[in-house]
C-alpha positions in Angstrom: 76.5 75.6 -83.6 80.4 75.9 -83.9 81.2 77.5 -87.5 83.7 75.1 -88.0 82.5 72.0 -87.4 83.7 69.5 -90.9 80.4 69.3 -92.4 80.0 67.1 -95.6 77.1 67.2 -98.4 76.2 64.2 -100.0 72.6 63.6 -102.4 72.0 61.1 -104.6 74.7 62.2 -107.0 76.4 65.1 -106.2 74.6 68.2 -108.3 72.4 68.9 -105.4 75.3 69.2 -102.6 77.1 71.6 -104.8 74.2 74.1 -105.0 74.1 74.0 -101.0 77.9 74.5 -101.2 77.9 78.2 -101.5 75.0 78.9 -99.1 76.8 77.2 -96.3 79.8 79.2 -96.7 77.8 82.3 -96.7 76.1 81.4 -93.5 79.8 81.4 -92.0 80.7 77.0 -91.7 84.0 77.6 -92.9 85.3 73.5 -93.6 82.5 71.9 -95.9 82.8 69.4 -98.5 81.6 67.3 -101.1 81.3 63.9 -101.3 82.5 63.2 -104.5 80.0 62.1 -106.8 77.1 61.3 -104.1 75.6 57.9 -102.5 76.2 56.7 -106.4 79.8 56.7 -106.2 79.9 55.6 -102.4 78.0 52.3 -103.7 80.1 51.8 -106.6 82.7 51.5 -104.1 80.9 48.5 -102.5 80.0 50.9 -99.1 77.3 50.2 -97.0 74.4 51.9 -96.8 71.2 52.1 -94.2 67.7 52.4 -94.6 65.2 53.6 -92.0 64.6 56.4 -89.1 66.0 57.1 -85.5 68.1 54.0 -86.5 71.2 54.7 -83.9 68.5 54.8 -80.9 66.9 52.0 -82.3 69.9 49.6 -82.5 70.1 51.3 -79.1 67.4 49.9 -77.8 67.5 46.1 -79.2 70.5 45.8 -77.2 69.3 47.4 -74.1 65.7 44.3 -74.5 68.7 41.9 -74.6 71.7 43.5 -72.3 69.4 44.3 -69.1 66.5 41.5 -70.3 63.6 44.1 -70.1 60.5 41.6 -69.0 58.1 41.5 -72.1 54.5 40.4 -72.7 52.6 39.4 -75.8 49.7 40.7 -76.7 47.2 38.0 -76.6 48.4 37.7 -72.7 47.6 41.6 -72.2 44.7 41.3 -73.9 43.7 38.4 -71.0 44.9 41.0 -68.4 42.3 43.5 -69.3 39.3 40.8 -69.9 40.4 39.4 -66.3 40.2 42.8 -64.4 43.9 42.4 -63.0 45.5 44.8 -60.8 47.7 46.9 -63.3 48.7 50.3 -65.2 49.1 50.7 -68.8 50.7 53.5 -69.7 51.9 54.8 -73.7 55.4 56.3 -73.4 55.8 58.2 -76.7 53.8 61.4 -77.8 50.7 62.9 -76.8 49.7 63.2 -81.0 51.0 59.5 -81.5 49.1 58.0 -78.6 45.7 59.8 -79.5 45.8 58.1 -83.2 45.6 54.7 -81.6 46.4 53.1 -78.1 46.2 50.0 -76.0 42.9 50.0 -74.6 42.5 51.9 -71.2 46.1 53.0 -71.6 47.3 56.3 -70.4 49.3 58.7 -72.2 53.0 59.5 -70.2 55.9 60.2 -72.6 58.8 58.3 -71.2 60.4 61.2 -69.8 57.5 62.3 -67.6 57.4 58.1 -66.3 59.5 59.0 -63.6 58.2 62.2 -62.5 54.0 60.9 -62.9 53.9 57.2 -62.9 53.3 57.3 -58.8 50.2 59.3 -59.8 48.9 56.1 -61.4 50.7 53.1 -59.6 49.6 54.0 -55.8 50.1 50.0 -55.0 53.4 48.7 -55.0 51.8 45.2 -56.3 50.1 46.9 -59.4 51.9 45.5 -62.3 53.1 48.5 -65.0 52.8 47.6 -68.6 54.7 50.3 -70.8 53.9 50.3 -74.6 54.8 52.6 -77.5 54.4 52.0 -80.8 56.9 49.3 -82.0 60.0 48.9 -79.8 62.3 51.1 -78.4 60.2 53.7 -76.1 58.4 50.3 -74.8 61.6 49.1 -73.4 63.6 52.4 -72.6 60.1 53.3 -70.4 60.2 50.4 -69.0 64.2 49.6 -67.9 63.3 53.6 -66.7 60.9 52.9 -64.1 63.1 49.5 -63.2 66.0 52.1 -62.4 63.4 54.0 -60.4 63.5 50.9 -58.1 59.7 50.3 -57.6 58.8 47.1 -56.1 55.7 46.8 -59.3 55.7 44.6 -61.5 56.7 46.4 -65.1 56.9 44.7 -68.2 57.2 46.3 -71.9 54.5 45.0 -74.4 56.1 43.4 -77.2 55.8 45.0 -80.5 53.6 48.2 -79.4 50.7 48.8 -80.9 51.8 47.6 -83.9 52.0 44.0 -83.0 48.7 44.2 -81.1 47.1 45.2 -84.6 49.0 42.1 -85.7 47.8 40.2 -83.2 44.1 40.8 -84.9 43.3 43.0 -81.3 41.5 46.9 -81.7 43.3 49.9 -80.9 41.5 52.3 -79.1 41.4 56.1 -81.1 40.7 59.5 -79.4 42.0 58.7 -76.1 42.3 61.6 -74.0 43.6 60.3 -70.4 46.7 62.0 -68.9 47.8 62.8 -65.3 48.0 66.5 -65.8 49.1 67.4 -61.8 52.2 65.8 -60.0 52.2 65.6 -56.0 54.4 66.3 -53.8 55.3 63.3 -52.9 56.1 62.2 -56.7 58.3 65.0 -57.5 60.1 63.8 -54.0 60.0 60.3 -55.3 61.8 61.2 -58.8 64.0 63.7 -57.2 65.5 60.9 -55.1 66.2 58.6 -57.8 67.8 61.0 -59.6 70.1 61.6 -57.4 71.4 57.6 -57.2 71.1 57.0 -61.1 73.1 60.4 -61.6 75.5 59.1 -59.1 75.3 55.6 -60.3 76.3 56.9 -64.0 78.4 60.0 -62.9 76.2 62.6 -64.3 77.8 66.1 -64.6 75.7 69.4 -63.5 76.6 72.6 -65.0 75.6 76.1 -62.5 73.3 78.3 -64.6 76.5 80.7 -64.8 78.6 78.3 -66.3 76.0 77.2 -69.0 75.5 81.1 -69.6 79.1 81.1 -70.5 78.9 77.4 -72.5 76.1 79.1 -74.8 77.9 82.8 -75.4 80.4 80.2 -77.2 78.4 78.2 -79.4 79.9 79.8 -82.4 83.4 78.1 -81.3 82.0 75.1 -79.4 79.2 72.9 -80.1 76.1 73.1 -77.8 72.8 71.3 -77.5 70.9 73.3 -75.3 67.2 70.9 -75.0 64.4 71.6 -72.4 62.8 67.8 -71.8 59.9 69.4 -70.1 56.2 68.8 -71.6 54.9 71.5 -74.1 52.8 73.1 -72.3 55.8 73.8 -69.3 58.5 74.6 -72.1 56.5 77.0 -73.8 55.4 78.9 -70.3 58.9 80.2 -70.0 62.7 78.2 -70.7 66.4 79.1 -70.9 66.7 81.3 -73.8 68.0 79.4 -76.8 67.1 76.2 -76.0 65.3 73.7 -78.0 62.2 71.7 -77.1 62.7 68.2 -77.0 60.8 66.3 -74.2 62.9 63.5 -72.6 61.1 60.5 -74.5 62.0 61.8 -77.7 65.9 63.2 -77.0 66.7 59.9 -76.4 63.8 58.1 -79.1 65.1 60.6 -82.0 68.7 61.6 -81.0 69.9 61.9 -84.5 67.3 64.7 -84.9 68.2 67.0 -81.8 71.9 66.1 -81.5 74.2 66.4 -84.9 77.3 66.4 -83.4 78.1 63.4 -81.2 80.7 64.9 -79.1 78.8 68.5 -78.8 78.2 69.4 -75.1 74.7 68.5 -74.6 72.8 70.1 -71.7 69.9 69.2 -70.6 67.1 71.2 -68.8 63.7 70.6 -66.4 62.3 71.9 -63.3 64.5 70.2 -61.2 67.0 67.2 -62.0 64.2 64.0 -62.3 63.4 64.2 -65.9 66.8 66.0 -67.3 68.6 63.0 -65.1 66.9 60.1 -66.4 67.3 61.6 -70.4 71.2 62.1 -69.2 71.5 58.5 -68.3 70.1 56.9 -71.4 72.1 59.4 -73.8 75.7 59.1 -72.0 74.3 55.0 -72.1 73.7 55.5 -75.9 77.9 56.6 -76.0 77.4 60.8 -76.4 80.7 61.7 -74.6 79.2 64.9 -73.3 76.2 65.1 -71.5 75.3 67.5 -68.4 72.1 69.1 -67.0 71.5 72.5 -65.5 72.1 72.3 -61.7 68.5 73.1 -60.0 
């Protein structure tokens, strides 16, 4: 948001960057560059490159599997779970859209930021085993080191590989699914407000007073500001806190490098109380970002 941020322009070999030069300047970022003669020259000079999506949350979340040894379980083993009737929860932690093209069978869909606010919805025993899944990796184990945090006494283990290595495992997805906990009790929202409060104090997570944020955002042009609501859809697009972006707590921390360009920008983060923004705040500061705060209330 801050006019002048250092921006650079790199393509594959420099004509494109210069055409984007002069509407950049026009739109008012005062310090951008070129890199000189594109990703050709940078690997002439022997420089790395990487390949992929999402890659910094994704390294992310290898070393979070290994760091705070997520519990994991193959699929063949899940696949005996369900056959066996066992006491347990499976529940899909990234999107809605992604989890209605092809889930574990019987799962439920819960993007990993609404785990902590609707998982106690689902899991009413406290020996019900929760199995989190996503689609490869990273929301499997962020979802499930979440709900760890939370403190339940359940069971919860990641499934390994997602979806993806259950269809490589020779097992069916299921397609169409439609199940989601659409209403949160009282006792939930209680539940998540509470452990907000000890992971927020456990990882000294700043609040900003809606005053002070007011303030923040009237200087965006001079200080950079991610403003992101990690509500659902359906909540952010009832009413949110003008300027801000939609980016549901699963996903802020899944796809950081596509809500969040500036690493060191004040991030601020927004929901209906401090459950949801909390958890998202934890993972990010985790992930390194130097600035992170939600809205107070």
């Amino acid at each position: 948001t801050a006019k002048r941020t250092p921006l650079v322009l790199c393509d594959a070999d420099g004509r494109l960057a210069a055409l984007a030069l002069p509407a950049l300047r026009a739109m008012g970022f005062t310090e951008v560059q070129l890199l000189d003669g594109g990703l050709e020259a940078w690997r002439r000079e022997g420089r790395g490159t990487i390949t992929g999506i999402n890659v910094p949350s994704k390294a992310f979340g290898e070393w979070a599997l290994h760091t705070l040894r997520t519990p994991q379980i193959p699929p063949h083993e899940l696949q005996a779970w369900i056959d066996g009737g066992r006491d347990m929860v499976i529940v899909d932690s990234r999107t809605p859209e992604e989890y209605a093209r092809g889930c574990i069978p019987g799962a439920w869909s819960m993007p990993g930021g609404e785990l902590m606010l609707r998982i106690g919805e689902l899991a009413k025993s406290p020996k019900t085993t929760i199995v989190v899944h996503c689609g490869g990796r990273t929301r499997s184990y962020i979802g499930a080191e979440s709900l760890r945090r939370m403190g339940l006494p359940n069971p919860i283990v990641a499934l390994e590989n997602g979806t993806m290595g259950w269809e490589l495992a020779g097992l069916t997805l299921e397609r169409g699914a439609d199940r989601r906990v659409a209403e949160v009790s009282e006792a939930s929202r209680k539940g998540a407000a509470a452990a907000a409060l000890l992971i927020a104090k456990e990882d000294g997570i700043a609040s900003i007073a809606p005053a002070a944020l007011e303030a923040l955002w009237a200087r965006r042009a001079e200080e950079n500001v991610a403003l992101l609501d990690v509500r659902t859809r359906e909540e952010y697009e009832e009413g949110h806190v003008a300027g801000a972006a939609w980016a549901p707590g699963g996903q802020a921390v899944q796809a950081t490098d596509e809500y969040i360009a500036v690493r060191a920008a004040r991030v601020v983060l927004v929901c209906d109380g401090s459950g949801r923004s909390t958890m998202t705040a934890a993972w990010l500061k985790r992930m390194g970002l130097p600035a992170v705060s939600i809205l107070a209330g």
